[in-house]
N, C-alpha and C positions, 0 to 999 in steps of 0.2 A: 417728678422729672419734667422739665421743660421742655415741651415740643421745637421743633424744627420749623422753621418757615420753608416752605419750596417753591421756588421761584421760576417762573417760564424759560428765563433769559439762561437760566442753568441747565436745562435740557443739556443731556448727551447721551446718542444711543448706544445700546449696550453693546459690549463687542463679544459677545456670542448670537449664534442663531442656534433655535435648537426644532431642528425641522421636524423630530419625531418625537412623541413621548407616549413610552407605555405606563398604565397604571394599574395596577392591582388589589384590590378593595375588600379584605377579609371581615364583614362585619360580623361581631361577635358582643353578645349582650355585655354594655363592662366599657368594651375596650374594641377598637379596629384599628387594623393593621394594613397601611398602605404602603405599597411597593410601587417604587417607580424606576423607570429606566428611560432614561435621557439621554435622545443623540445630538451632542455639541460639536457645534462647530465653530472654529476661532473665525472670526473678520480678519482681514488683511491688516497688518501695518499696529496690531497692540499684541502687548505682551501680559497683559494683565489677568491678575487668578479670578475663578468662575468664584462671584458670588452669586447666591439662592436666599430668596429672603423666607424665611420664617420663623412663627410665632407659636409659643406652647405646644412644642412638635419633642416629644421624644424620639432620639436617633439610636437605631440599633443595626444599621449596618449600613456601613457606606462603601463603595468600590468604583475604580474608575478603569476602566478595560477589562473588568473581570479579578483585578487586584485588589485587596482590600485593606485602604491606608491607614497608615500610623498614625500614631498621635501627633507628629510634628508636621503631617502631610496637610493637613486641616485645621478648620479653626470654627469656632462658636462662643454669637454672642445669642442674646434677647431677640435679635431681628433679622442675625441671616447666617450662614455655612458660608466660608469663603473656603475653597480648594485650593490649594497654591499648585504650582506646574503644570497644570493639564495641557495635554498635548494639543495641537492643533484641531483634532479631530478625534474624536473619545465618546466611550459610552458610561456615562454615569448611574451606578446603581444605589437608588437609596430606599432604606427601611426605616416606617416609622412608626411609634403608637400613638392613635388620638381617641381622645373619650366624646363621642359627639355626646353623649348624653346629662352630661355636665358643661358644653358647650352653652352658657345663656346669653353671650356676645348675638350668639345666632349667625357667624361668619364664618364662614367656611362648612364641612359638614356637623349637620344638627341635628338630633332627634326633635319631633313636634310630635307632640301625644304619641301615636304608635307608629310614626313611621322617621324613617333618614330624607332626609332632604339639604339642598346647599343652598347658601348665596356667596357669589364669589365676588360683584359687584359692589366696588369696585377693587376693595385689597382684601378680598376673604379666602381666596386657595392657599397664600401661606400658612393657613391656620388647617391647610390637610395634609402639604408637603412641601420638602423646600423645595423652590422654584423658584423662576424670574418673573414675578407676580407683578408684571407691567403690562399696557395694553400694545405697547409697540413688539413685542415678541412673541409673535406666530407660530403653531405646529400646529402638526395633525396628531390629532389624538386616537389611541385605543384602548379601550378601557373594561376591565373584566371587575366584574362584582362578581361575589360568593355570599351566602345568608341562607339564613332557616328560612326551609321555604315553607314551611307552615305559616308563619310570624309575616314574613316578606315572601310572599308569592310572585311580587311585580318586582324587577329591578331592572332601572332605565337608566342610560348615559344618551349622551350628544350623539346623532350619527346613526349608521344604520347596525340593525341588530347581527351579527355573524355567525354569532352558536348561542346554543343553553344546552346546559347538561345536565345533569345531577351529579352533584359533589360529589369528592371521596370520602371524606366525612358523612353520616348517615343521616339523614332528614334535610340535608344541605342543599344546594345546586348553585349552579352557575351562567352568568351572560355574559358575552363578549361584544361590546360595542364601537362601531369604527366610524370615527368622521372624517373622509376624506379632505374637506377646506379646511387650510388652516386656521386657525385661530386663537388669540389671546387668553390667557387663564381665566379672567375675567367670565367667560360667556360658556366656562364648566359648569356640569349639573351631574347629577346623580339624584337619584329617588327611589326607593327601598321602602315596600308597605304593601296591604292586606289593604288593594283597592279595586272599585267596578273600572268597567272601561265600556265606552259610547266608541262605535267607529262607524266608519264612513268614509268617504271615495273621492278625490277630486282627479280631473284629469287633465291636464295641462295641453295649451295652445299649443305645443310639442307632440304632444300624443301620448304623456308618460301621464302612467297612473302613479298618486300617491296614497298611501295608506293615511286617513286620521283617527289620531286618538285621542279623547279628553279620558281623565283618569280622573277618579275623586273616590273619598269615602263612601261606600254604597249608600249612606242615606241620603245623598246630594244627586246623584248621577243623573235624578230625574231632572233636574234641574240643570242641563248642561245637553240640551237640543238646540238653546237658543245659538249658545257660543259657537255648537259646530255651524250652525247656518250661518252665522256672523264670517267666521274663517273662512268658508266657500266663496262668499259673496268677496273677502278682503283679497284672497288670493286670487280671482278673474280681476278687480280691480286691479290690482297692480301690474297683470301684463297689459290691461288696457290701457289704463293711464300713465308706467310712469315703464313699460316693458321689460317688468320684471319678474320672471317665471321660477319658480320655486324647483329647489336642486337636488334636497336626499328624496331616497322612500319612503318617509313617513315623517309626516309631523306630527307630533306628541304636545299636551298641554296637560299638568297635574294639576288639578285644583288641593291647596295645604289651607286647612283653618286655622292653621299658628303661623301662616307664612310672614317674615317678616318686612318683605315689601310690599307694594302690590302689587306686583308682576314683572317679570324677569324674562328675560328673551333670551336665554340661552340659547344656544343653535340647536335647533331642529330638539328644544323640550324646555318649554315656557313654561315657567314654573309662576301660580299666578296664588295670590290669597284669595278665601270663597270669595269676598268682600267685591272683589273685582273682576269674577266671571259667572257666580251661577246669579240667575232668575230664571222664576218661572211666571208664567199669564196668568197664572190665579194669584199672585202672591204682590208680582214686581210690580212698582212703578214705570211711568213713562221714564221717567229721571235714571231711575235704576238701569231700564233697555238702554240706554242710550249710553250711561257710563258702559259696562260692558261692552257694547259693540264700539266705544272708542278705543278700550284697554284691550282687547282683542285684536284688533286690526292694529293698533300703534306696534306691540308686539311683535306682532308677525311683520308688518314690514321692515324692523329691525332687519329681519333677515339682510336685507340688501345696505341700507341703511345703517350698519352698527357691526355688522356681524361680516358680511363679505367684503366692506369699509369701513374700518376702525379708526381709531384716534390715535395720532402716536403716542400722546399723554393725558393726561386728566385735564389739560387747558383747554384744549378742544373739547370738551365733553359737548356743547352746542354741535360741534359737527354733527353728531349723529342724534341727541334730542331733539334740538330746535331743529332740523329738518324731518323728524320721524316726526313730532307733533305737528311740524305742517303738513308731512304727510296722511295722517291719520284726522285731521282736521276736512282734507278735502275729501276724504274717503266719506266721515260721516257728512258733508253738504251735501255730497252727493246723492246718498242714502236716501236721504229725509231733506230738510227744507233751506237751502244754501243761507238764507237769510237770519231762519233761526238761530243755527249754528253760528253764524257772525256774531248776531245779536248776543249768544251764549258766553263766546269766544271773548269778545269785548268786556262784557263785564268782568271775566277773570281779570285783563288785564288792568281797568281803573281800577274795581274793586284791590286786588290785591300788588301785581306786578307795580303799578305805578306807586304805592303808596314802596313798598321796597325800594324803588330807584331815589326815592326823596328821603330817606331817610338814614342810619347813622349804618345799616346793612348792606346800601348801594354798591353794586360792583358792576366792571361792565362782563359782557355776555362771554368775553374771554378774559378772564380775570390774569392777572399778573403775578398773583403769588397768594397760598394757599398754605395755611397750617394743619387744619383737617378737610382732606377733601370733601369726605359725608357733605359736609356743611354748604357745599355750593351744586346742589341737584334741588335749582330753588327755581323760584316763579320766572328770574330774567333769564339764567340758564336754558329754560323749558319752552317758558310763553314769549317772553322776548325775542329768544333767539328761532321761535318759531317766524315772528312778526318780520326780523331781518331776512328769513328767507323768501315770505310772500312778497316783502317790497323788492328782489331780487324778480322774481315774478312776475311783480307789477309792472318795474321797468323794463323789462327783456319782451313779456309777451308772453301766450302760452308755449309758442311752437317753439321759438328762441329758447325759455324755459327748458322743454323738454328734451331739446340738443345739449344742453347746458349738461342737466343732469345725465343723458347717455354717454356722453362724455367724462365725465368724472366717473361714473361707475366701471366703463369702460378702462381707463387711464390704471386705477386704482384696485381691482379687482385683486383680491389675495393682500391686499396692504393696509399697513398703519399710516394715514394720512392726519396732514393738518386743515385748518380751514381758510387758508391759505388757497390751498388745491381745491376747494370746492371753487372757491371763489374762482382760482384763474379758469377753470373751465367754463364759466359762464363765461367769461372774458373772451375767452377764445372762442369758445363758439357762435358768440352775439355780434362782437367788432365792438362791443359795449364796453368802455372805460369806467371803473369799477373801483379809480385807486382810491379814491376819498372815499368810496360808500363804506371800505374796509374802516371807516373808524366808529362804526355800530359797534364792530366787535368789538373796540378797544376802549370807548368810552362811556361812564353811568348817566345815571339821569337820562328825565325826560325831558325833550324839546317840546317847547311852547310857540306856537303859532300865532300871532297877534296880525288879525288881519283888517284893513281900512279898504274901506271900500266909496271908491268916487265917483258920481252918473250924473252922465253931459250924454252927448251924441252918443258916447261911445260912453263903455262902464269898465275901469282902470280897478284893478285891488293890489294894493302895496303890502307884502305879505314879509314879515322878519320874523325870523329866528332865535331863540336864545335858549340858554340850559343852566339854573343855577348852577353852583357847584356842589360837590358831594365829596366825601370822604376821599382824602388823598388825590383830587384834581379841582384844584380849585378854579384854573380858566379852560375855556371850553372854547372846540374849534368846530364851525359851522359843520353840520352833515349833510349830505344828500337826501334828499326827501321826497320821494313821488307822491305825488298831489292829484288825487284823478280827482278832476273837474268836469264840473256837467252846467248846463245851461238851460232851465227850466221855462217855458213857454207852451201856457194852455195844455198842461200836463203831458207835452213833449220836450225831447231833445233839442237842441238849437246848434251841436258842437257837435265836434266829430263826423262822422259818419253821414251824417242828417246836415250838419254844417257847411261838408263839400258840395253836397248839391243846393244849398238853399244861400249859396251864397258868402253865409259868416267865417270870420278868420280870428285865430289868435294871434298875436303879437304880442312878445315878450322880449324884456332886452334881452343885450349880451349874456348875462349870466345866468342863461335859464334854457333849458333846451323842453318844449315840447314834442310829442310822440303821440298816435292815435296805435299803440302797440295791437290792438286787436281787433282796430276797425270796428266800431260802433261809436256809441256816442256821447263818449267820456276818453274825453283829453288826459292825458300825463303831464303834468308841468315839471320836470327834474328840478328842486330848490338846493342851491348850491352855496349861496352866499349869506350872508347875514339878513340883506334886504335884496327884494325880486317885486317886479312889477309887470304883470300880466294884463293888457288892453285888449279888449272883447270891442271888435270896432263892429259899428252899427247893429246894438243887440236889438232886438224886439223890446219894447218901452216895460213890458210888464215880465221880463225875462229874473228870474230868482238864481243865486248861484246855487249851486249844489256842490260841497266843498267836502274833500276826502272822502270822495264816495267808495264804499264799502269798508272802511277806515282806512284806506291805502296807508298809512303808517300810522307807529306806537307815540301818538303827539297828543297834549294838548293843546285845546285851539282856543282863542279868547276872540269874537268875532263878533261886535256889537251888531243885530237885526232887528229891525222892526219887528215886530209881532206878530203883524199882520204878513209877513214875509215867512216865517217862521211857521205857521198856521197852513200855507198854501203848498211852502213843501211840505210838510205832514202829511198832507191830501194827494198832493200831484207829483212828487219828484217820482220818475221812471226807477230812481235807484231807490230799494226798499230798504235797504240800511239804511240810507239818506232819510226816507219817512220817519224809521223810528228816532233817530237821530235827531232829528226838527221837535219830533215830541217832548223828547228829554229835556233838551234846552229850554222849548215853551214850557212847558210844565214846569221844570226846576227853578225857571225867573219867576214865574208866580207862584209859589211856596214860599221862596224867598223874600218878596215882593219889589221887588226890583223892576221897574218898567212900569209902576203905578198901576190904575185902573184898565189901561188900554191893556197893558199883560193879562190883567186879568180875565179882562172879555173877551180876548181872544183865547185865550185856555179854556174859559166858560165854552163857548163855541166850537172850538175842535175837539171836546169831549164832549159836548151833545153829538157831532156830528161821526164820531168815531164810535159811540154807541149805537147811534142808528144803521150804520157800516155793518156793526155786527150780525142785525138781523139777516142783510142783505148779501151777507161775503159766501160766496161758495164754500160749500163744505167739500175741501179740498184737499184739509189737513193742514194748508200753510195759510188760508187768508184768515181766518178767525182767530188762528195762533198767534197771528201777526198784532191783530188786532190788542188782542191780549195783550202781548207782551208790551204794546205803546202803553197801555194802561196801567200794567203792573206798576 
């Protein structure tokens, strides 16, 4: 059968709201039987019958008020239950049976080795019950499981816990789980198994204590001290940096070694593969700590990010990744060594992201139209759309920045939003005009920077723009591009900050606005046009440019330098991306041999001199690292 293409421009939201929904979860070895009860309510102004999408769902009882319809009341295909008449405002009752354990899709509920667990992310609950298995349809959930409790001793939903009992059936029992925020089907969980549990305590800038729990197979538990300390550490971050204080009573994390993603941020019970939470100190890598404590924090700032601000479709999926991976990006700089983490950052995205945007896969970061979604929770999605939010960042400032964001989560709180709404709140909060920056989202490929650089008095760089074309756009319209620029002299600043009192000015034509957003000593040049010309009047004679410092954007840059220029920032630019950055380039031209003998003596030279660095770099954790990593 030939798939469907679904298209942005087709969006139309659904005309029910279903503000409650109870579920009820009989798991029984075979077979389990889920009850649900769903309160609908019509939207104003349509007349149209409730569909419920679902897939390999046996139905064995449907009612709507407590009535239970006929054969000509309903209807059923492959993909959904359409109700005809339902009244304005109605309680729909449905029963169904599903076999998680012949489940190998792995969507919706599944058995893995001995225990139940879901992925609902992003069309997997139709495959537990029919529902409106979209991300723009919010309720609050509560949700009672039943299981041998021998077998399944633990059984966990979203939300906080409200009873457990023991069954009426014998060896049985039961839990009733309530999550008062609404939320999407998507961000369901359930988990059913014979597992340890680690807890511990955090307690909120509020004063409210939270219960934590990681869960895992008892032979792992020991292995899962790091990730609580990891969580504590993600959850004080977050109301310090971005003011976001965590909401139920407990937050839950099960470690699944069949899990089929690597982690899922379900509300309030992250369902995560070993793969991606346990290490231990005798065992793990530095590599290893560090993925972990990214996939843990990434996670959990969903909570705000994904889960209390959702997407109203799958075109937005960036809303909530590409700003959860810049979030969980600055959480690990913070951690550990802000430059490494660039350095780290970076290579994902030439190594992989940019080879994606040039090739026959390219799409932009909000794609247009979608035959399987799976298929687009990819590199530009992720790491791209993480890069368009930094340069949001860049431009605005931190402070402007983080009004941005208080704003938008304020606005949006309890809703299915677009990226759209992110974007204006930065707008409105900044005074910052943002309407061309919107075509990051909309267009692929990467922008190449081809920079000329002319030195008299003053030193003039004529900077243009371009973007092959890619799959289905073949011309391409200039973007906004922040450019932080620095101005190297005797292993100082010349600009910014250091610029105002020492005299020095940028000058840039008309179609270029600079900004010192955070006061030091790297410039923003906003690039708006095709070509921009930026004049650095009377620089210091031996002044080196220092160009996209910290990568302020997802570009390549084609910038012919002396060698011997290229060698000095390696040694002296203030900004330490910038150092490893100079290395690349020198080193990469003499591999290649491109630049003749003088590349080469100059590479000769700042590898003796970067070696000798080494003996001498503080053991700090970051300058030998640094070191390192020039050399890698």
């Amino acid at each position: 059968m030939t798939q469907q293409t679904t298209y942005r421009e087709h969006y139309r939201a659904y005309p029910f709201e279903v503000p409650e929904t109870r579920l009820d979860f009989d798991i029984r070895d075979g077979e389990t039987v889920v009850r649900s009860e769903l309160t609908v309510v019509r939207k104003q102004d349509t007349d149209e019958a409730l569909v419920l999408d679902g897939v390999d769902l046996e139905l064995r009882h449907i009612a709507v008020g407590g009535v239970p319809l006929k054969g000509n009341e309903y209807s059923l295909d492959e993909k959904s239950l359409t109700i005809l008449n339902v009244p304005d405002r109605c309680r729909v009752e449905l029963d169904v049976a599903i076999h998680p354990e012949d489940n190998t899709a792995l969507e919706g509920l599944y058995k893995s080795r001995t225990m139940f667990c879901t992925q609902c992310e992003p069309e997997g609950f139709r495959h537990i019950t029919y529902y409106p298995d979209r991300p723009d349809v919010l309720s609050r959930f509560t949700t009672t499981i039943t299981a041998d409790a021998e077998n399944y001793p633990v059984v966990l939903s979203n939300g906080n816990r409200m009873a457990s009992a023991e069954a009426e059936d014998a060896g049985r029992h039961t839990a009733t789980w309530h999550d008062p925020f609404p939320k999407p089907a998507y961000l369901f969980a359930l988990v059913a198994g014979d597992l340890a549990v680690l807890e511990d305590e955090f307690v909120t800038r509020s004063g409210r204590k939270v219960a934590l729990r990681i869960y895992s197979e008892p032979h792992n538990i020991g292995q899962c001290d790091f990730p609580m300390a990891v969580l504590k550490r993600a959850m004080r971050w977050d109301e310090e940096r971005f003011g976001r204080e965590y909401d139920l009573d407990v937050f839950m994390i099960v470690a699944v070694e069949d899990f089929n993603f690597g982690a899922m941020e379900n509300k309030g019970l992250n369902i995560f593969n070993t793969s991606a939470i346990l290490a231990h100190q005798d065992t793990a890598t530095d590599e290893r700590f560090q993925r972990v404590e990214g996939v843990v924090a990434h996670e959990y700032f969903h909570n705000w990010s994904g889960n209390r601000v959702t997407c109203r479709d799958w075109f937005q999926l960036s809303l909530k990744e590409g700003f959860t991976v810049y979030r969980d990006q600055e959480f690990s700089a913070d951690m550990n060594s802000a430059v490494l983490k660039r350095i780290e950052d970076v290579h994902v995205l030439r190594d992989s992201q940019f080879v994606e945007d040039s090739g026959p896969l390219a799409h932009p970061v909000r794609p247009d139209s979608y035959v399987e979604i799976s298929n687009f929770y990819t590199n530009t999605v992720y790491e791209k759309g993480a890069e368009v939010v930094r340069m949001i960042a860049t431009l605005l400032g931190r402070e402007r920045f983080r009004a941005g964001c208080d704003a938008y989560f304020e606005r949006h709180d309890g809703a299915a939003v677009t990226i759209e709404d992110f974007v204006q709140a930065m707008e409105d909060t900044s005074g910052v005009d943002l309407t061309r920056f919107r075509r990051w989202y909309e267009q692929s490929g990467t922008p190449v920077l081809q920079v000329a650089e002319d030195r008299g008095n003053d030193l003039e760089l004529t900077i243009r723009q371009s973007c092959e074309p890619t799959p289905g756009q073949a011309s391409k319209r200039p973007v906004p591009i922040p450019v932080a620029l620095g101005l190297v002299s005797s292993g100082q600043d010349a600009l910014g900050a250091a610029g105002n009192a020492n005299g020095f000015d940028v000058v840039c034509d008309a179609n270029a606005a600079v900004e010192n957003p955070d006061a030091d000593g790297t410039l923003v040049v906003r690039l708006e046009e095709p070509e921009t010309v930026v004049t650095l009047r009377n620089p210091p004679a031996d002044a080196a440019v220092s160009l996209l410092r910290g990568f302020s954007a997802p570009v390549k840059v084609d910038y012919p330098r002396d060698p011997a220029v290229l060698r000095r920032l390696a040694l002296e630019d203030t900004d330490l991306f910038g150092r490893w950055n100079a290395v690349q380039d020198l080193f990469g031209k003499a591999i290649i041999g491109a630049g003749g003998e003088a590349t080469e003596r100059e590479a000769l030279t700042l590898a003796q001199a970067l070696a000798e660095a080494a003996f001498d770099a503080a053991d700090d954790g970051e300058s030998k690292a640094l070191i390192a990593a020039c050399l890698d």
